[in-house]
C-alpha positions in Angstrom: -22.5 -31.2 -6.8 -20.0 -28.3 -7.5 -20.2 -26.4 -11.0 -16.9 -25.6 -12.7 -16.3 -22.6 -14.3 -17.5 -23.4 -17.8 -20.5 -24.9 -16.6 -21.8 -21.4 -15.1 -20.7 -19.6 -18.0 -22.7 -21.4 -20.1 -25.9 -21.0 -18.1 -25.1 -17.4 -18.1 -24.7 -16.9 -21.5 -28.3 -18.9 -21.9 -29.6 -16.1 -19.3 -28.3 -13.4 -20.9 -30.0 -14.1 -24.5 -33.1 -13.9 -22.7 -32.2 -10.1 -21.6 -32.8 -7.2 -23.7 -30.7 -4.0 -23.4 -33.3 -2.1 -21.0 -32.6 -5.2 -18.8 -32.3 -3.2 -15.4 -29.5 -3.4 -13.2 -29.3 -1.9 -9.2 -25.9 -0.4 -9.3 -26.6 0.9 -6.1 -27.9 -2.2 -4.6 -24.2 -3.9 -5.7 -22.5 -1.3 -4.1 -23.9 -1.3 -0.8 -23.8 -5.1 -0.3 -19.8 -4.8 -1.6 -19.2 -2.1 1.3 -16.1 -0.5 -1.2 -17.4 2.7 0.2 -16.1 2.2 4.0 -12.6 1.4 2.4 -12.8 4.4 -0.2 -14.0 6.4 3.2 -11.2 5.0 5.7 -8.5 6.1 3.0 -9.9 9.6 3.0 -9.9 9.8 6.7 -6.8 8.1 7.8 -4.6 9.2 4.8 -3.1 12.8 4.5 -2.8 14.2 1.0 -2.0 11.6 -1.8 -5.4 13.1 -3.4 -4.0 11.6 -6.9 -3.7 7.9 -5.3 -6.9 8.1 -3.5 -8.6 9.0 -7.0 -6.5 6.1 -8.6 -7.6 3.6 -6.5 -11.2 4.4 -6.7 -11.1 4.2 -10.3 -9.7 1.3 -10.1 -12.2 0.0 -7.6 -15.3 1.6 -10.3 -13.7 -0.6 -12.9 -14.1 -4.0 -10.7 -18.0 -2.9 -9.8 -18.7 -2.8 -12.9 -17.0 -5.2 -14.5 -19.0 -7.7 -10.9 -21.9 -6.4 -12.3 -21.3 -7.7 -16.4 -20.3 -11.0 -15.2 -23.8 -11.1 -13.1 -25.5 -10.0 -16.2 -23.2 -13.0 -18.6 -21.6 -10.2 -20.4 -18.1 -11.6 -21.6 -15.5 -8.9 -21.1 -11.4 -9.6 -20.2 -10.5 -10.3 -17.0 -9.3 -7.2 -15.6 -5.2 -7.2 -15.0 -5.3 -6.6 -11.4 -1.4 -6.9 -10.7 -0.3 -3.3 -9.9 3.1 -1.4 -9.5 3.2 1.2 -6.2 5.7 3.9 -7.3 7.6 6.5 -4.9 9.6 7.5 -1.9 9.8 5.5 1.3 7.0 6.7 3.3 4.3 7.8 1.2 1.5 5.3 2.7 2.3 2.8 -0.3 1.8 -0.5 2.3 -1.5 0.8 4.0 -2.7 2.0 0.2 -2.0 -1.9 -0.4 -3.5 -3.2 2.7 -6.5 -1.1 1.8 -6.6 -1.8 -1.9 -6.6 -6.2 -0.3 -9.5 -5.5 1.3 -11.3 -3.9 -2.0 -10.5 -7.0 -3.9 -11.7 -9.0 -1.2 -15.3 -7.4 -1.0 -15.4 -7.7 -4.4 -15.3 -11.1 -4.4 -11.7 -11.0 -6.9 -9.4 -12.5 -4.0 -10.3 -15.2 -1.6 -9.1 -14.3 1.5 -7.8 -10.3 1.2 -4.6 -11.0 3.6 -1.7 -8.4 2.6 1.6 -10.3 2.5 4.8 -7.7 2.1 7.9 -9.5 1.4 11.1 -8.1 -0.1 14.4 -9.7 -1.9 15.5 -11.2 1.4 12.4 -13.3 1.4 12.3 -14.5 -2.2 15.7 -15.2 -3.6 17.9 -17.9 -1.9 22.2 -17.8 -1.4 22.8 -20.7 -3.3 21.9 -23.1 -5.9 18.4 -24.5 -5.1 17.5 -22.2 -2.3 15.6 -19.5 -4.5 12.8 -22.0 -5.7 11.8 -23.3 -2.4 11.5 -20.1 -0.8 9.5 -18.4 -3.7 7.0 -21.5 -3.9 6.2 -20.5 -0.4 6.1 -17.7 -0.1 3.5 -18.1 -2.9 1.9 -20.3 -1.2 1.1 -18.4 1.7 -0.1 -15.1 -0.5 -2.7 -17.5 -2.2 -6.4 -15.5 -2.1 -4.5 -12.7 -1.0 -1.9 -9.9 -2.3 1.4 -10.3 -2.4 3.1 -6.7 -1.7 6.9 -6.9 -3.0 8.5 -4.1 -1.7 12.3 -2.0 -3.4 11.1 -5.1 -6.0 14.2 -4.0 -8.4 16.5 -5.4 -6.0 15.0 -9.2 -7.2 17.3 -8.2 -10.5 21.2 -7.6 -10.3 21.9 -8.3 -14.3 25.3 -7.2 -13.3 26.0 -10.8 -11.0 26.1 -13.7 -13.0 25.6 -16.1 -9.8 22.2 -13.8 -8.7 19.6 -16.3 -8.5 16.6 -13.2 -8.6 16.1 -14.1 -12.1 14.8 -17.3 -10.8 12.5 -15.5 -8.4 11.3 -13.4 -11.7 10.4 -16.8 -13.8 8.4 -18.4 -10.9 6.5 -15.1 -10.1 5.8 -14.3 -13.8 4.6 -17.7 -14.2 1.8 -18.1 -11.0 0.7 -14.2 -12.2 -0.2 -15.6 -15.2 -1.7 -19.1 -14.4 -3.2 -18.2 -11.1 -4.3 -14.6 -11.6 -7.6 -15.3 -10.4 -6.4 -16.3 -7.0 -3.6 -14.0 -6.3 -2.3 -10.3 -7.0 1.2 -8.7 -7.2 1.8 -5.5 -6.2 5.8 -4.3 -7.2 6.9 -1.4 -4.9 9.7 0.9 -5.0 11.1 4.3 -6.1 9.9 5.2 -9.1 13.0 5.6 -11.3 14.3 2.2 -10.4 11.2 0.4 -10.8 11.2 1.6 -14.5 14.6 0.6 -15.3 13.3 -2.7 -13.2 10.2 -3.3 -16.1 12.7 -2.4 -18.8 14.9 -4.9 -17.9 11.7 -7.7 -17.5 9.0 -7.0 -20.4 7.5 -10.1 -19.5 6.7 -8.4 -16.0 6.2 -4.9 -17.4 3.3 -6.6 -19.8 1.4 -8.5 -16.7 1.5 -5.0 -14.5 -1.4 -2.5 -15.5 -2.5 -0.6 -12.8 0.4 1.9 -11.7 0.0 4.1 -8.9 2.8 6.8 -8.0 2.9 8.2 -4.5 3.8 11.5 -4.4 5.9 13.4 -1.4 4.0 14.7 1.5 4.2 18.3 2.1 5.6 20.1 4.9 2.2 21.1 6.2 1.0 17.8 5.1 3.6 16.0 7.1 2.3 18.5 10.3 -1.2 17.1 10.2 0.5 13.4 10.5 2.5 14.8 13.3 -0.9 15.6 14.7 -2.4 12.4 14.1 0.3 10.6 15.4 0.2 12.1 18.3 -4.1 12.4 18.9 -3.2 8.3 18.4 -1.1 8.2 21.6 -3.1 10.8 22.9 -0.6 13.2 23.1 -0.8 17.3 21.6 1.6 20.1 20.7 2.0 23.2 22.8 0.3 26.2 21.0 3.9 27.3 20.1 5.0 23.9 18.9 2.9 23.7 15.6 5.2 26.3 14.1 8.6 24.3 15.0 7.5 21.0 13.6 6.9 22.5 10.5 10.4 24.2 10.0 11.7 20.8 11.3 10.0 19.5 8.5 11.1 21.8 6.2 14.6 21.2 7.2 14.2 17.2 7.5 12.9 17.4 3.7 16.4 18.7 2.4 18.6 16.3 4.3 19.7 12.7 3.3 17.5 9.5 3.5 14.3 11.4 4.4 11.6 9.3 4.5 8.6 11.5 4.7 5.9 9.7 7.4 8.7 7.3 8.5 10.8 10.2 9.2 8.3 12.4 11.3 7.3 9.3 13.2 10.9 8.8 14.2 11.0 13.0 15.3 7.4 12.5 17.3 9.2 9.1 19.1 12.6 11.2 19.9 10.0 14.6 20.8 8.3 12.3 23.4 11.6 11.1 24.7 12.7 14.5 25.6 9.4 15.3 26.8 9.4 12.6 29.4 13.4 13.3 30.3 12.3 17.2 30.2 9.5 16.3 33.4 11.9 13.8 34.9 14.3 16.2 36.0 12.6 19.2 36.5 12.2 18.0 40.0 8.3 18.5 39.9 6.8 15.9 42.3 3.1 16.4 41.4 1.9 16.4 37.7 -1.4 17.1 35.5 -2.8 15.4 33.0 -1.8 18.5 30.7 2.0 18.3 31.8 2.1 14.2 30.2 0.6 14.8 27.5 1.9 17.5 26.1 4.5 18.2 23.6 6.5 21.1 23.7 8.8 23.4 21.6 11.6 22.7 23.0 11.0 19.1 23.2 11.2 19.6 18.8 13.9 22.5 19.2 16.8 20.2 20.6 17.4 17.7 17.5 19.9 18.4 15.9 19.1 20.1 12.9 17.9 23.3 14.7 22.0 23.2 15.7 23.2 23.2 12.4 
């Protein structure tokens, strides 16, 4: 026989007049058999910088514990609003955060399954009359027990097009993050600036959002140590002389037009390692080491084509 939801709370609320206040509780015993900590512990390792995210999310992650461990005990308290809005440049880690931040939910018992869904406008909002409905509903339906990551969300609103059907997206969304809270969360993504004109425009959205996280830019020398990664993941390495390069290129890349911090030094590492291999394929050499394939050189950063402006 399955108990509903009443049912328990009832029994817990009889439990929890027999309890006094030095009733004891193993805080630590809740958080080992959770396992938060190896999430908390693969964002500090495989994330560079965002130390004001990282600190976010494990506040936010202290607030669920606790609030696991007053439900055990039959302590009423508000359901925590778990729908969260990911602020800042393209780039910053804000899908991995939200992969990450899935799986928290998911140990802690608040999501079913802890999939990470990332849709954007293209995905929710039909062409025509009738077509926006249909493809919200499903792709509702397929984020069920999970989080539903809506990335440059603002784009969902065009107030200036009267024949925009976003605002039909909007309704559907703000009515299963109300109703079905306990079995799926939102997660709004985009630049920062936009996304607050974007709550402005929707108080109704704004009001069910109240975790916000902003992502700030990587640094130059941050952005080197995920050149470095990136490359110890394809087991590749700079030259000795290269470090220096990729961090001016950096520098440089920072002040030019649609930077994308992480995005955009992948896309120098993947054009770096193209040279690199055209570099050994016509220097004639008909015997290679192990050093010569995996190495990245200087001159293999040197030739894009900001160092020729």
């Amino acid at each position: 026989m399955s108990l509903n939801k009443q049912t328990i709370y009832v029994a817990l609320q009889n439990i929890t007049k027999n309890m006094t206040d030095d009733t004891l509780v193993n805080l630590q015993e809740e958080y080992n058999k959770t396992q938060i900590q190896e999430v908390l512990d693969e964002l500090k390792q495989e994330l560079v910088g965002l130390q004001p995210v990282k600190t976010r999310i494990k506040e936010i992650a202290a607030l669920l514990l606790i609030d696991r461990l007053r439900n055990n005990l039959g302590l009423v308290s508000g359901s925590p609003g778990l729908h969260m809005s990911f602020t800042g440049s393209p780039g910053t880690g804000k899908t991995t955060v939200a992969m990450k931040m899935a799986d928290i939910l998911n140990r802690l018992d608040y999501i079913r399954k802890g999939h990470l869904m990332t849709v954007t406008r293209d995905d929710l909002v039909g062409q025509y009359i009738g077509h926006t409905a249909p493809k919200t509903k499903e792709v509702l339906k397929q984020a069920m027990g999970g989080v539903l990551f809506i990335d440059e969300a603002y784009y969902l609103y065009k107030p200036d097009n009267e024949r925009d059907y976003g605002a039909e997206a909007i309704e559907i969304l703000l009515q299963v993050m109300e109703n079905q809270r306990d079995d799926l969360v939102v997660i709004f993504a985009g630049y920062k600036d936009r996304m607050e004109k974007f709550y402005e425009s929707n108080p109704g959205l704004s009001s069910r959002v109240t975790n916000h996280v902003d992502f700030p830019d990587y640094t130059a020398e941050e952005l080197l140590a995920i050149a470095k990664l990136m490359l110890e993941e394809q087991q590749y390495r700079f030259a000795p002389d290269a470090d220096e390069v990729l961090l001016e290129y950096a520098e440089r890349r920072m002040k030019q037009p649609h930077f994308a911090n992480a995005r955009s030094i992948r896309n120098a590492i993947d054009r770096a390692r193209m040279r690199q291999a055209n570099r050994i394929f016509i220097s004639g050499d008909k015997i290679l080491t192990k050093n010569d394939l995996v190495t990245i050189k200087a001159e293999d950063i040197l030739k894009s084509r900001l160092f020729s402006e």
